[in-house]
C-alpha positions in Angstrom: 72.5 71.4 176.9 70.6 73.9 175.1 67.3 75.8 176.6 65.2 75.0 173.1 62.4 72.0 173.0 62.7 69.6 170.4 60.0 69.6 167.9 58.9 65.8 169.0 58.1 67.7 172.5 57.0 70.3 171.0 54.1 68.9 169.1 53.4 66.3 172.3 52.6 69.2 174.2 50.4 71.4 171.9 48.4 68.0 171.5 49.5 67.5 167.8 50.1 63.7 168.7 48.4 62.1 171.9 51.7 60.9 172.5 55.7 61.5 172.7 56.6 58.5 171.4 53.3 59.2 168.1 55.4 62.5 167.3 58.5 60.7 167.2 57.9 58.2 164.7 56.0 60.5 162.6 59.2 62.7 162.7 61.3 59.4 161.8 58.8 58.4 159.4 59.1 62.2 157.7 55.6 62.9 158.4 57.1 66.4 159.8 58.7 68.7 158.0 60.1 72.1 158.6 60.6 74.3 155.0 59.4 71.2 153.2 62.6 69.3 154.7 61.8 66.0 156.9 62.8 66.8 160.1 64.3 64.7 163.1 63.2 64.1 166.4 66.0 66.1 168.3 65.4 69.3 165.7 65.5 72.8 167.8 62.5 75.1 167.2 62.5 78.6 167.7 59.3 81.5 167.6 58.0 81.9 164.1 59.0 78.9 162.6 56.5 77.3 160.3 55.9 73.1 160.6 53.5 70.6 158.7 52.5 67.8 159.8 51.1 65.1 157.9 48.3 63.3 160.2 46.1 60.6 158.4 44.6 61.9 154.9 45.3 66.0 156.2 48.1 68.3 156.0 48.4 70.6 159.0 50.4 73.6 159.1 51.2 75.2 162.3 53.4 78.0 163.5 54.9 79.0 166.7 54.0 81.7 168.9 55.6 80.7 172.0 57.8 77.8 173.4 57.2 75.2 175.9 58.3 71.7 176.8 55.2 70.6 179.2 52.2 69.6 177.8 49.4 72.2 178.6 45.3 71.7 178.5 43.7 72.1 175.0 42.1 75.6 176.2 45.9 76.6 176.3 47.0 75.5 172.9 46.0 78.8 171.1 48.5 80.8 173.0 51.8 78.8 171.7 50.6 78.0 167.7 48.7 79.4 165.1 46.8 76.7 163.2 47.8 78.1 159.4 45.9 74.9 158.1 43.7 75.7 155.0 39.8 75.5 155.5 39.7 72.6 152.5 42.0 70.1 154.4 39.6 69.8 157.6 36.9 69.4 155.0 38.7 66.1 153.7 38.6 65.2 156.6 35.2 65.0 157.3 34.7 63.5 154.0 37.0 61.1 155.1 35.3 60.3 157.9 32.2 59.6 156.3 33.2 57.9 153.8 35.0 55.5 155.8 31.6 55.6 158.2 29.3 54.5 155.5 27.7 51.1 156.7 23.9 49.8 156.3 22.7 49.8 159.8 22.5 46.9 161.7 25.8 45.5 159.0 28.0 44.7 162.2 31.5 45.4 162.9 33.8 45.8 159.7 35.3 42.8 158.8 39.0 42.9 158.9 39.2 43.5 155.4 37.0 46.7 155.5 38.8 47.9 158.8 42.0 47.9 156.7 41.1 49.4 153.5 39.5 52.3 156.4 43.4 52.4 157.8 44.4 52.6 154.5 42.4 55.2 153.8 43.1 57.3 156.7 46.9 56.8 156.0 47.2 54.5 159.5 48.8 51.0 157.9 
């Protein structure tokens, strides 16, 4: 058995995905990819390489400084990945976020139809 995490670990533990099982499917689903080729679950990483991740309506791109297979506290996370994500996709997200946060006060909960056109939107159906 071989001494390097799996990328589904991997991006559990530099809090990517709350959990093991979220960064699995998304690396079923082809939501991660590593030189713009869908990756498995089981894929090796190694120092260096370069990974994005489709998460809701952004596009992050991360790459490795350092290995681990525990997850570590969020302080932590700066020391094993270098957020390589461009300034413009965190901006759509707050756009997407208000967007999908626009309600006359006092309107209520979404109805179901609005709460699924907001999944939609986020990329979460």
């Amino acid at each position: 058995m071989s001494n390097t995490p799996r990328i589904d670990k991997y991006l559990w533990a530099v809090r990517l995905f709350k959990t093991r099982s979220q960064a699995t499917e998304a690396c079923r689903a082809g939501k991660v990819k590593v030189d713009d080729q869908a990756v498995k679950p089981s894929r090796e990483i190694h120092i260096g390489m370069v990974i994005t991740v489709q998460g809701g309506p952004i596009l992050r791109t991360i790459k490795i400084k350092e290995l681990l297979e525990k997850r570590v506290g969020a302080k932590l996370v700066n020391q094993y990945m270098e957020d390589l994500t461009p300034a413009e996709e965190y901006q759509k997200l707050e756009i997407a976020k208000s967007q999908a946060g626009m309600r006359p006060h006092g309107k209520g909960r979404p109805t179901k139809k609005e709460r699924r056109d907001i999944d939609r939107w986020f990329g979460w159906d």
